[in-house]
C-alpha positions in Angstrom: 103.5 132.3 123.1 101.3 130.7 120.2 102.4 127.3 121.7 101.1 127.7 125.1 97.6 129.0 124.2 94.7 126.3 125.3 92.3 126.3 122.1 88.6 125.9 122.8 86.9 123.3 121.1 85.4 125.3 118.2 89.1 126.6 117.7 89.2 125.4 113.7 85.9 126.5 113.2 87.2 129.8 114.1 90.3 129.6 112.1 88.3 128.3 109.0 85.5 131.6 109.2 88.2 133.6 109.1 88.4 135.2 112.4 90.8 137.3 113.9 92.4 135.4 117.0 94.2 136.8 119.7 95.5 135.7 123.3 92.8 136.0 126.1 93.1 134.9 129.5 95.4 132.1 128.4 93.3 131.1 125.3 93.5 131.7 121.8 90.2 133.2 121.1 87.9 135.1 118.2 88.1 138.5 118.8 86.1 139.5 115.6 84.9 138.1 112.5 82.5 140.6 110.5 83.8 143.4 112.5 83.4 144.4 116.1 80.1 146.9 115.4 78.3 144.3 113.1 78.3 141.6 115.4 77.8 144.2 118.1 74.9 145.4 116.5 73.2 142.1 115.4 73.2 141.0 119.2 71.3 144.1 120.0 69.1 143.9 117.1 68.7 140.1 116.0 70.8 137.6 117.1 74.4 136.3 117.7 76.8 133.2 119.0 79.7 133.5 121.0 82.4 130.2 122.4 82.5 131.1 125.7 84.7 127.3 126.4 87.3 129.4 128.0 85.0 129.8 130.6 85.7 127.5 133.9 82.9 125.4 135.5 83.5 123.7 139.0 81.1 121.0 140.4 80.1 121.2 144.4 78.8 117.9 145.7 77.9 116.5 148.8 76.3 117.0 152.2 78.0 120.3 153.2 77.6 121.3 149.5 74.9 124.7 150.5 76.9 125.4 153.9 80.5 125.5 151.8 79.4 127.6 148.7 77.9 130.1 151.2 80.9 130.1 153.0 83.3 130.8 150.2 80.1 133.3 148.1 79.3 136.6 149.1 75.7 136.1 147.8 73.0 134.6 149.6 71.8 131.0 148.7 70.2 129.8 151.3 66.4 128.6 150.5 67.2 129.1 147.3 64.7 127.1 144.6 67.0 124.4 142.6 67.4 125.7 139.2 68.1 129.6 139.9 71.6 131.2 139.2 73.1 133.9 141.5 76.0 136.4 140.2 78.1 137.0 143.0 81.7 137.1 143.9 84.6 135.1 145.8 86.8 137.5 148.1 89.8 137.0 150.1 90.2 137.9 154.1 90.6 141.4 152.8 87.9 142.2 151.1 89.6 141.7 147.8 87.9 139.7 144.7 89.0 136.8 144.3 86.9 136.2 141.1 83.3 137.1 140.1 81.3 133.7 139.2 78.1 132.4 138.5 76.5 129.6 141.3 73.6 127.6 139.9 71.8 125.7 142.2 71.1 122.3 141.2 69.9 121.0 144.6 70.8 121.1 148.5 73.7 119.1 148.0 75.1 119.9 144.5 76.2 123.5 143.1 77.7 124.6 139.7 80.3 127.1 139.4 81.1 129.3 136.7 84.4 130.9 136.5 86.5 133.1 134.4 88.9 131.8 132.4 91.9 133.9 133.2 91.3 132.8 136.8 90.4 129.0 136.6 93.7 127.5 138.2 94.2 130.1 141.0 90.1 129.9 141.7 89.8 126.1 141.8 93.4 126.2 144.4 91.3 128.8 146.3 87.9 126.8 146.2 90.3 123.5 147.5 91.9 125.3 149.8 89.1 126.5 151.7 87.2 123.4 151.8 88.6 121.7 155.1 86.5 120.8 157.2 83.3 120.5 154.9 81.9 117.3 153.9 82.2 118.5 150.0 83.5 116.6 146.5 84.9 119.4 143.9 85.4 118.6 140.9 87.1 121.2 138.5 84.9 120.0 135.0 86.5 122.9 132.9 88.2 120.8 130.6 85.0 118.3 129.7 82.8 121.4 129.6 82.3 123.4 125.3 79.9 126.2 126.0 78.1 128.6 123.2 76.1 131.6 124.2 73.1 132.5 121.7 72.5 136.1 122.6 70.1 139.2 121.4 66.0 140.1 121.0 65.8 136.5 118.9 67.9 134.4 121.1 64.8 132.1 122.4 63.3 131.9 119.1 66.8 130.7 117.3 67.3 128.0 120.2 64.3 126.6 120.1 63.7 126.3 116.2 67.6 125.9 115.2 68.1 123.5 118.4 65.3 122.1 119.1 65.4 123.0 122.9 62.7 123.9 124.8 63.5 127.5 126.8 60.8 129.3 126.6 59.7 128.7 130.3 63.1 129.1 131.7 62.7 132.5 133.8 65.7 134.8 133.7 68.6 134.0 136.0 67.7 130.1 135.6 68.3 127.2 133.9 67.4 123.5 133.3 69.2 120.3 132.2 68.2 118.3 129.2 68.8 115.0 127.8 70.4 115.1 124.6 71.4 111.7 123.2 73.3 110.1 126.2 74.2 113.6 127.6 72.9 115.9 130.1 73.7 119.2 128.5 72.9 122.3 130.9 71.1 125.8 129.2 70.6 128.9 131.4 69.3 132.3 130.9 71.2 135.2 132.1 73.0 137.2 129.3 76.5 138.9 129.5 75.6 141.1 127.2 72.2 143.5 128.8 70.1 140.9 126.0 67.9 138.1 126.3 70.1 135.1 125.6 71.1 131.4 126.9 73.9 129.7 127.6 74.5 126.0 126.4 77.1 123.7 128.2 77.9 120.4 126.6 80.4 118.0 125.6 83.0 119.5 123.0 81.5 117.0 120.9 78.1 118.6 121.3 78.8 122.0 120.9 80.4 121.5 117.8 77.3 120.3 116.6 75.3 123.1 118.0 77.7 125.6 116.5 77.7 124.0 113.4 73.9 124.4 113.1 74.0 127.8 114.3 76.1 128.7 111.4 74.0 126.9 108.9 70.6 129.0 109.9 72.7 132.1 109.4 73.5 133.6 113.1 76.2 135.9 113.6 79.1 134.3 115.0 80.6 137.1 117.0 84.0 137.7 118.8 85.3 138.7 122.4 85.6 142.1 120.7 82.1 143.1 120.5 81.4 140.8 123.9 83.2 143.7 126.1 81.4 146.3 124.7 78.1 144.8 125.2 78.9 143.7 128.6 80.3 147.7 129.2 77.6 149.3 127.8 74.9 148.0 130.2 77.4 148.6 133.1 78.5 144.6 133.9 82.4 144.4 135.1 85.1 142.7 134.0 87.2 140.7 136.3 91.1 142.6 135.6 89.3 145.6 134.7 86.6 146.7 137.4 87.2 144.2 140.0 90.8 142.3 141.1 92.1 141.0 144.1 93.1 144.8 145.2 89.4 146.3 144.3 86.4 145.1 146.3 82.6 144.5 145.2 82.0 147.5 147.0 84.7 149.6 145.2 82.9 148.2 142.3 79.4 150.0 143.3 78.6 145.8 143.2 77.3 146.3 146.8 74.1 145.1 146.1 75.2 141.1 145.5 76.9 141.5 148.9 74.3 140.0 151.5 76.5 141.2 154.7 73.0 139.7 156.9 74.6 136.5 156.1 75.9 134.2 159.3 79.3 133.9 157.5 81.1 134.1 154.3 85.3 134.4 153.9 85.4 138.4 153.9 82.8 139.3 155.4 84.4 141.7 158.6 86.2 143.6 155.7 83.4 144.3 153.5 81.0 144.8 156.5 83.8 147.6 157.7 83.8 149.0 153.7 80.4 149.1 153.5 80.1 150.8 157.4 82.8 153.3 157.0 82.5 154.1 153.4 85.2 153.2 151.0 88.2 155.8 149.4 87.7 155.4 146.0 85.0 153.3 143.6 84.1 152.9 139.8 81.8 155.0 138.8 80.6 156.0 134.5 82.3 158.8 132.9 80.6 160.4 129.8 83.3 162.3 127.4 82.0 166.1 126.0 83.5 164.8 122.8 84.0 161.8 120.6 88.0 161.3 122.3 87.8 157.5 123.1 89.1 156.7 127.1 90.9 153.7 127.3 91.9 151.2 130.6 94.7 153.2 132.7 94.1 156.1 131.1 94.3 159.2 134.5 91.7 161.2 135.1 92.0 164.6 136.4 90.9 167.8 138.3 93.0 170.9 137.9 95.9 168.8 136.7 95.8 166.4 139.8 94.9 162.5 139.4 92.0 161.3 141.0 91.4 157.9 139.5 91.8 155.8 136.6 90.0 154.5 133.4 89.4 151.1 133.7 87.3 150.3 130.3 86.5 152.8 127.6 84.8 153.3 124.8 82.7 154.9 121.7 79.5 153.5 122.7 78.0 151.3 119.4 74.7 151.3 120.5 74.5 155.6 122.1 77.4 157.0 119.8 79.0 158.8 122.7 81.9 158.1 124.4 82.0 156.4 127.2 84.2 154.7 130.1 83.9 153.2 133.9 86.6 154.4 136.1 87.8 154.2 139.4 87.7 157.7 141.2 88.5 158.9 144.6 85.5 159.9 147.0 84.6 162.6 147.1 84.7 162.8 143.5 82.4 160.0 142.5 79.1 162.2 143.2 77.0 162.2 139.8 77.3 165.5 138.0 80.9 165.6 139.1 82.5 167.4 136.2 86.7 165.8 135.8 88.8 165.7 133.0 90.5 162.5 130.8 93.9 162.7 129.8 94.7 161.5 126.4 98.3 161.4 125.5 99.4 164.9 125.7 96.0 166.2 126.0 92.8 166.5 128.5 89.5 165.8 127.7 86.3 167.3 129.6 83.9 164.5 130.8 81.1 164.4 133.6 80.3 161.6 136.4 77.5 159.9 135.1 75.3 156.8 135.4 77.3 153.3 135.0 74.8 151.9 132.5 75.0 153.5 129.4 72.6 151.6 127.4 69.2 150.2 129.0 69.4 146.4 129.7 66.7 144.1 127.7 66.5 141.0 129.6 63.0 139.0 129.8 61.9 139.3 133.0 
């Protein structure tokens, strides 16, 4: 297995701080260095780095370039202002996620795609596939692409003294190109984690550098470990976990980045007939009576009969309680529902609650 895992550019970096590495979505990535609730912790409270180069980025050019990302995005981009990002998904006929992604605007006729990394090859077949007819170039740029994401309450002032990059006027959900040397590296603001924070794309050449000088002015470098539970704890999904190609945005309760007064988009007559007729099941936030930590696939129960799943759990760093998202039949997804986890041999009392468990602090 060790042989087939695609390391990110900052791989030996990695190896020489010491980290723990494991498999992720065909990657050999940091899962922790310090220790999942330190690095946690110091992106809620200070600052932290994370290589995020696993990530995919797909380039959109041409004349049709606004008319096919609409087509194939279940967000709305039309009159958008160049520089803004939207969050959105890619679904299939059936209303099924093909992947969640980031589109950033960089004018009419070019678009930016960010795409998981478990999902690059199957999204950038999907992304070709669909393009006949439309007057488009695509370009999959994942493998030129290094990318670093400086996260937490100190984020802008660490990039802009440590770096030397100018973000302060970069609103939330935006981003801006810069000339670096003879590059054009890309920074946007949106934050993974429910923090302020930016994320730097570059050559591999580039973010080495920027890593390296991250390190030297003392920022965490932090693992995919305490990544998930950030991303958890302010209620943001996980592609595999709370959305897949058999569970919908709106079985996600992700509704709201479905813009169904839209002319067209690939899956719209499913979703419009989901969101119209209600859906079976979605994910909801489960909050445990006790400190018994819920993990993914994990039943949940009333009076001994299964009525969803767990599908991400966990002691909550930042509230101290435990915590999970999981996918529950209607009718009992109604806040205040009161269900039960099952733990190995044993069940454990918990109550419907809220999906965000912590309160985001992005800069608005």
């Amino acid at each position: 297995m060790e042989g087939n895992l695609i390391k990110t550019c900052l791989h030996d970096r990695h190896v020489k701080q010491g980290a723990l590495m494991s498999p992720f979505g065909g990657f050999d990535m940091p899962i922790q260095y310090n220790g999942i609730t330190e690095e946690h912790n110091a992106v809620r409270q200070n600052v932290g780095v994370f290589d995020v180069s696993h990530m995919g980025e797909v380039r959109i050019t041409g004349r049709d370039a606004e008319k096919y990302v609409s087509h194939i995005f279940v967000n709305d981009i039309r009159n958008a202002a160049d520089g803004q990002i939207f969050y959105g998904m890619m679904c299939y006929e059936n209303g099924g996620t093909v992947d969640d992604l980031l589109v950033y605007k960089v004018n009419d006729n070019e678009y930016f795609l960010v795409i998981n990394a478990s999902n690059i090859d199957k999204d950038v077949d999907w992304i070709l596939n669909n393009a006949t007819g439309f007057d488009v170039n695509i370009e999959n740029q994942s493998n030129y692409y290094g990318e670093v994401a400086v996260q937490g309450p100190k984020a802008e002032e660490t990039v802009e003294k440590v770096l030397g990059l100018e973000v302060k006027d970069i609103p939330f959900y935006n981003f801006k190109t810069f000339k670096v040397g003879d590059e054009e590296i890309i920074v946007s603001r949106t934050g993974y984690t429910g923090e302020d924070g930016f994320e730097i794309y570059g050559s591999h050449s580039y973010i080495r550098e920027v890593w390296d000088k991250l390190m030297e002015a003392g920022v965490q470098a932090c693992g995919l470990g305490c990544r998930d539970t950030l991303r958890f704890e302010v209620g943001l999904p996980l592609y595999g976990d709370e959305l897949s190609a058999d569970i919908s945005p709106i079985e996600a309760s992700l509704s709201m980045f479905v813009k169904l007064d839209k002319p067209e988009f690939i899956g719209k007559d499913a979703l419009s007939k989901q969101k119209e007729h209600g859906v079976s099941r979605r994910i909801v936030g489960l909050e445990l009576d006790d400190n018994a930590i819920p993990r993914h696939g994990y039943p949940v129960e009333i009076d001994g009969k299964k009525i969803g799943e767990i599908t991400t759990g966990y002691r909550s760093i930042s509230t101290g309680k435990s915590v999970a998202m999981a996918m529950i039949d209607k009718p009992f997804d109604k806040l205040g529902t009161r269900v039960e986890v099952r733990i190995r041999k044993k069940t454990f009392p918990a109550t419907v609650v809220k999906k965000h468990f912590y309160e985001k602090n992005y800069k608005k």
